[in-house]
C-alpha positions as CSV (number, residue, x, y, z in Angstrom):
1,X,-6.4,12.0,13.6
2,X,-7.6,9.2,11.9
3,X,-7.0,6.3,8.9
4,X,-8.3,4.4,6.6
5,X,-7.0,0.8,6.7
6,X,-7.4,-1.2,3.5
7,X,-6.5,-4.7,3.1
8,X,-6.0,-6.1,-0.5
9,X,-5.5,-9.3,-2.3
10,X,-2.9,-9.3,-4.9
11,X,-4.1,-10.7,-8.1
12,X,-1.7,-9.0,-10.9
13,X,1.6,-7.6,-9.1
14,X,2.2,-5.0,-12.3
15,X,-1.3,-4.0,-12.6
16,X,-1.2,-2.9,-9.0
17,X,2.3,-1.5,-9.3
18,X,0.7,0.9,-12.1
19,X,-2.5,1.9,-10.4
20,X,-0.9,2.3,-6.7
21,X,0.8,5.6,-8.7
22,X,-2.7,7.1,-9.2
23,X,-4.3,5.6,-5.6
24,X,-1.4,7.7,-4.2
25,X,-1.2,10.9,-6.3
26,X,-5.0,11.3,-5.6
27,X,-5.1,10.0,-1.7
28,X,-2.4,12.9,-1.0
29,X,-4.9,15.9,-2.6
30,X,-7.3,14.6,-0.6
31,X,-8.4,17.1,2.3
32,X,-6.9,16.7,5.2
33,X,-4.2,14.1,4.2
34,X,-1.6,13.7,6.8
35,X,-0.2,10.7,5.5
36,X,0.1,7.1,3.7
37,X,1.6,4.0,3.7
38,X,0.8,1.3,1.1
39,X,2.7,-2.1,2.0
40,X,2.8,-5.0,0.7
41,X,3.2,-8.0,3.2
42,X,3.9,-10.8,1.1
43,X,3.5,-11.7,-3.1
44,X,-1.0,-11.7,-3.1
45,X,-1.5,-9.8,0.2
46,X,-1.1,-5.8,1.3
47,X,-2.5,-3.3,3.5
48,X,-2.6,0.7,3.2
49,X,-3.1,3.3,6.3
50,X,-3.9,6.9,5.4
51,X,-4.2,9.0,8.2
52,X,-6.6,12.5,8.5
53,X,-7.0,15.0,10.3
54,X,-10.3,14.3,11.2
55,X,-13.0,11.7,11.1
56,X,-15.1,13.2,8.9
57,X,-12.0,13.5,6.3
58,X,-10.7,9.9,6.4
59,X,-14.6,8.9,5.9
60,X,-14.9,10.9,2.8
61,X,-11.7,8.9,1.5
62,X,-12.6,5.7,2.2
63,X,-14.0,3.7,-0.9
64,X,-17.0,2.5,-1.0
65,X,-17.5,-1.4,0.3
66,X,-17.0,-3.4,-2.8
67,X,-14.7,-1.6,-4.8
68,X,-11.5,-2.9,-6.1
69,X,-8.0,-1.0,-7.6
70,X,-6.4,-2.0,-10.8
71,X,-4.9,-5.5,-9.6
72,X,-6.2,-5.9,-6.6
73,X,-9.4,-6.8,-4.8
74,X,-10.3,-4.9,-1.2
75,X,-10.8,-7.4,1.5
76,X,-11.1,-5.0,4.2
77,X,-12.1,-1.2,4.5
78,X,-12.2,0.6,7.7
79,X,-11.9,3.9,9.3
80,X,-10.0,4.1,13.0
81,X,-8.6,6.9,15.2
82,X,-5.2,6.8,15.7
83,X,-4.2,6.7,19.2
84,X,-0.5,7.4,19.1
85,X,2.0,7.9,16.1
86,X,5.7,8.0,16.3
């Protein structure tokens, strides 16, 4: 398996409220979705992890560098294998 990590600055707390409903309705149609966790760690920062079955899968997910969500701004995009899950 592996995920796509994404971490966000907060800049409008509703906006992003209101567009995390569409980030997560279309992540979970994605192929090979196993699942996702979108968290926020404070009021202006947050983090998501969507894990895949495969490589190839999580890449074909992952936004390209540079683009933002409704309310937030993407500091941080990567791809990982995940090594254990519980």
């Amino acid at each position: 398996m592996h995920a796509v990590v994404i971490n966000v600055t907060i800049d409008d707390r509703d906006a992003a409220q209101q567009g995390l409903e569409q980030v997560v309705a279309g992540v979970k149609q994605a192929p090979g979705f196993v699942a996702g966790y979108w968290i926020r760690l404070d009021d202006t920062h947050g983090t998501s992890i969507a894990v895949f079955g495969t490589e190839e899968q999580a890449a074909a997910t992952k936004p390209p560098a540079g683009t933002d969500a409704q309310g937030v701004r993407m500091t941080s995009i990567s791809v990982g294998e995940v090594l254990a899950s519980a």
